[in-house]
Every structure is written in structure tokens, then in C-alpha cells.
C-alpha positions in Angstrom: 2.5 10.7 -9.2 2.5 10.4 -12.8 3.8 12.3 -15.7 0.4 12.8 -17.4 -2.8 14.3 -16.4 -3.7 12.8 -12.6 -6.7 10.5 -13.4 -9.1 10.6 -10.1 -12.0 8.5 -9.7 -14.7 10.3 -7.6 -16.8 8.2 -6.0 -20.4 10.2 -5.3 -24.1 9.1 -5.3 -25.3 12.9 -4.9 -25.5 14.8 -7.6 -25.2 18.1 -5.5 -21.9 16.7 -3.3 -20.5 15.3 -6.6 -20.8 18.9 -8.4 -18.8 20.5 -4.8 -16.0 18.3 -5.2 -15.4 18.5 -9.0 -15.5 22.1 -8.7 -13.4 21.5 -6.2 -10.9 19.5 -8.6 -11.0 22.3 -11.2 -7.7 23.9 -9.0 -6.0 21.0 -10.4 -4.2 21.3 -13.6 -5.3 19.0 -16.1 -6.9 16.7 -13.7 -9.2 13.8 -15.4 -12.2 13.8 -13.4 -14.2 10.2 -13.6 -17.7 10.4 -11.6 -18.9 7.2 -10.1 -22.8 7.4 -9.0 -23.4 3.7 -7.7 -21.5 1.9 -5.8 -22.9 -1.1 -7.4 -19.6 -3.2 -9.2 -17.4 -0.2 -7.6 -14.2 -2.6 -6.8 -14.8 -3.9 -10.8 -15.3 -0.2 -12.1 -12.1 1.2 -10.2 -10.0 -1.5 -11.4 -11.1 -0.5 -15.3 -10.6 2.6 -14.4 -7.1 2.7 -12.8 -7.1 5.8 -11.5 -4.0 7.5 -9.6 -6.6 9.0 -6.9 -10.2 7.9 -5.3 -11.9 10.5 -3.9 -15.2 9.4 -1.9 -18.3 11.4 -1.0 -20.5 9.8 1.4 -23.5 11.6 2.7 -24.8 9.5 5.5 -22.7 6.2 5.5 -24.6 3.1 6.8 -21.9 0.2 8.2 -22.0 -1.4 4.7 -21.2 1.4 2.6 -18.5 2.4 5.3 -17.4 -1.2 5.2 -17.2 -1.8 1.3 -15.1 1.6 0.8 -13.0 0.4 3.3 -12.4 -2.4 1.2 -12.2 -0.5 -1.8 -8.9 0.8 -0.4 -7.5 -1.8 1.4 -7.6 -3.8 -2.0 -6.7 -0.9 -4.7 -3.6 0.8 -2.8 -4.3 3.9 -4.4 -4.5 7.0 -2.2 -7.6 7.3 -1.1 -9.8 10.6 0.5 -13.0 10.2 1.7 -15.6 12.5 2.3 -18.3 12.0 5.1 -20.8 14.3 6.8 -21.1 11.9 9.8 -18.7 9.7 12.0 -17.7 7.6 15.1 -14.8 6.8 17.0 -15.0 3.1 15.1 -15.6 4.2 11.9 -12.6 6.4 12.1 -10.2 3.5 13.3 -11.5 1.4 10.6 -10.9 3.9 8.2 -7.1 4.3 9.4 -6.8 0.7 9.5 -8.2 0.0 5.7 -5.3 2.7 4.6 -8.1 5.5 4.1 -5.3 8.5 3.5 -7.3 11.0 4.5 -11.3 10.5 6.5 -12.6 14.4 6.1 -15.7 15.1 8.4 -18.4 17.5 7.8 -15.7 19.2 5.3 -17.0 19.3 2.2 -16.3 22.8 0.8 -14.8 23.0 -2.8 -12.1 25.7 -1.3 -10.8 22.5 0.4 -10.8 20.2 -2.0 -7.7 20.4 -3.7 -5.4 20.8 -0.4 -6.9 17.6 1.2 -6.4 15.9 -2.6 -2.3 16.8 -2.1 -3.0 15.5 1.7 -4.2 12.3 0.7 -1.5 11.6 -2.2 1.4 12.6 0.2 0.3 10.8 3.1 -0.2 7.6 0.8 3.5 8.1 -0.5 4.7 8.7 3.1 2.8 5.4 4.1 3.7 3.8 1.0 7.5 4.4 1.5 7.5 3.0 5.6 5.5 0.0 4.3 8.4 -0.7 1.5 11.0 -0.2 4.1 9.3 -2.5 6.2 9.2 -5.0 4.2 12.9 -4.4 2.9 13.8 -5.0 6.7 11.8 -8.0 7.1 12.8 -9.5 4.2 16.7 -8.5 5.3 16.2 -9.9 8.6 14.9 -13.3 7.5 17.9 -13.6 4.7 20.1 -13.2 8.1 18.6 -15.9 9.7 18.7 -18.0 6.3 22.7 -17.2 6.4 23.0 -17.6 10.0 21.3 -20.9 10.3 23.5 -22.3 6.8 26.4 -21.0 8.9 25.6 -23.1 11.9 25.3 -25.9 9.4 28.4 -25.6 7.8 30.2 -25.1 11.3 28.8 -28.6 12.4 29.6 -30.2 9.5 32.8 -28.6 8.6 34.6 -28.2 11.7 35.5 -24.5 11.0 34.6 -21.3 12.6 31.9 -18.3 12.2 33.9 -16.3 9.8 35.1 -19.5 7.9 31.8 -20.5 7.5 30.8 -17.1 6.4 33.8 -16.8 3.8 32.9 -20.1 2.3 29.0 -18.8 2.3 29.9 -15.8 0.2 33.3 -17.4 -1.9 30.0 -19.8 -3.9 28.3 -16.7 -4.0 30.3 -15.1 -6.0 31.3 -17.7 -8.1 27.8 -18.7 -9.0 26.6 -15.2 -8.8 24.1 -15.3 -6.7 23.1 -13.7 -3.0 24.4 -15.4 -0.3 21.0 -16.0 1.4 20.1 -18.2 -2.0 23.6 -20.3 -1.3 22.7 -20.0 2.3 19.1 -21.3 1.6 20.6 -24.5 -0.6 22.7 -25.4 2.1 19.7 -25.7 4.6 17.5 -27.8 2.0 21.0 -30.2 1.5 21.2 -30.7 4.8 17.6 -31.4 5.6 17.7 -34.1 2.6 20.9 -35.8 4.3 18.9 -35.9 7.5 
């Protein structure tokens, strides 16, 4: 998280549930606590916001509600805690799905408030760090096929073997100083265009 005070958007339409949770927040040093009482324009207001944290109190969630905080934090990646005093099964899996950090049920006590905030912000790094990893090994895997496809190429066209081709891939690579998957990829769009 950040260097300067954590900024956390708390996102309450009760005044009495609001007052739990910032007192709640108190525990935490030099927090910046910004209350949001209507969920009216909430996606617009979090964005102007930018807060590090969303925090969200919901007393008796219809589908809707559940549905538009859901979205909230599909859309934002922030780490997001939510607070609710009733639940199902669904409303639990679509809560995991939309990348809700932490779904608290019937939980709202201001002793807890502070140990489910580091939850939420730990669990969003943790999640966070596998989706970036993820994505570094998708994006690795695809460059593979992008060399090992320009390799096939270049062993048609060439006459020479794997490691030949591979040499050659990497030899322009350096030269031109780029990756090999961007020579790899020019060789695939050449010999598409001398189809």
C-alpha cells in the first residue's frame, strides 16, 4: 500500500452501521476516512475518489445492490471488504467471483474492523500477485508459440535445423535489439505476405 495516509472509501447508507465501522477505522494510523451515503453515481464517486481501500456496509442487500457492488469491484481493482448482515450460497460465489476480498456476514463489530481491513488488503495483494503471474505466463507461453511457429518458418524456408533456426531468430535480435518473439512475429507476418 502506499507511503501516505491509506485513503478508504466507506461505502454506508446507515448512519448507525457507518458510525461502527469508522470507529472501527480509528485503529488505523492516519487513515483518511471518506463516507459514501448513496449509492447513487457510486462507480463515478469512487473513481474521484481513488481510494487505496473500499469498505462496504450493506444492511439488507436486495440482488441489485448486491449486483452493482459487485461491479464496483470487478471494475475499480481496489481491495474491496464488504459488510453484510444477510447472505446466500449465490451471493457469496458472486462475491468471490467479482474479486470481493473479503464478504463479512453478520460481523459488524468495530473490534473487527481493522483486522478484516489488513485481511482484505493482503488477500487483494495475494490475488493481485497470482493474477500478474498469470498473465506473465500466458503472455510467455504465447511468445513461445510466436518463436516456435517463426522457427518452423524459417526451417521450411531455409533448409536448416531447430537450433539453426533458433540462432538465426535470436542473432537479428540482438542486432536490432529487440525480443526475439518481435523478430519472431515479423517473420510470420513476411511469410504470410509471400503466401
Amino acid at each position: 500500500m502506499p507511503d501516505r495516509p491509506l485513503k478508504i472509501a466507506l461505502v454506508e447508507e446507515s448512519p448507525v452501521r457507518a458510525e461502527i465501522l469508522e470507529e472501527g477505522l480509528r485503529a488505523v494510523p492516519e487513515a483518511q476516512v471518506v463516507r459514501i451515503a448513496e449509492h447513487a453515481n457510486l462507480l463515478a464517486r469512487i473513481y474521484a475518489l481513488d481510494p487505496d481501500v473500499i469498505l462496504i456496509g450493506l444492511e439488507n442487500p436486495s440482488r441489485d445492490v448486491l449486483e452493482q457492488m459487485f461491479q464496483v469491484s470487478r471494475i475499480v481493482r481496489r481491495p474491496v471488504g464488504m459488510f453484510v448482515d444477510q447472505t446466500d450460497r449465490a451471493s457469496i460465489e458472486a462475491a468471490v467471483d467479482a474479486g470481493v476480498s473479503a464478504y463479512v456476514v453478520d460481523g459488524l463489530r468495530k473490534e473487527r474492523v481493522k483486522s478484516i481491513l489488513d485481511m482484505t488488503i493482503s488477500r487483494f495483494n495475494a490475488f493481485a500477485k497470482l493474477r500478474a503471474e498469470l498473465e506473465q505466463a500466458k503472455s510467455q507461453l504465447e511468445e513461445r508459440k510466436v518463436v516456435d511457429r517463426a522457427k518452423g518458418i524459417l526451417m521450411r524456408s531455409k533448409g536448416i535445423g531447430e537450433e539453426q533456426a533458433y540462432s538465426l531468430l535470436r542473432k537479428v535480435a540482438m542486432n536490432e535489439k529487440k525480443k526475439i518473439a518481435e523478430i519472431a512475429q515479423s517473420v510470420i507476418t513476411a511469410a504470410e505476405l509471400l503466401r
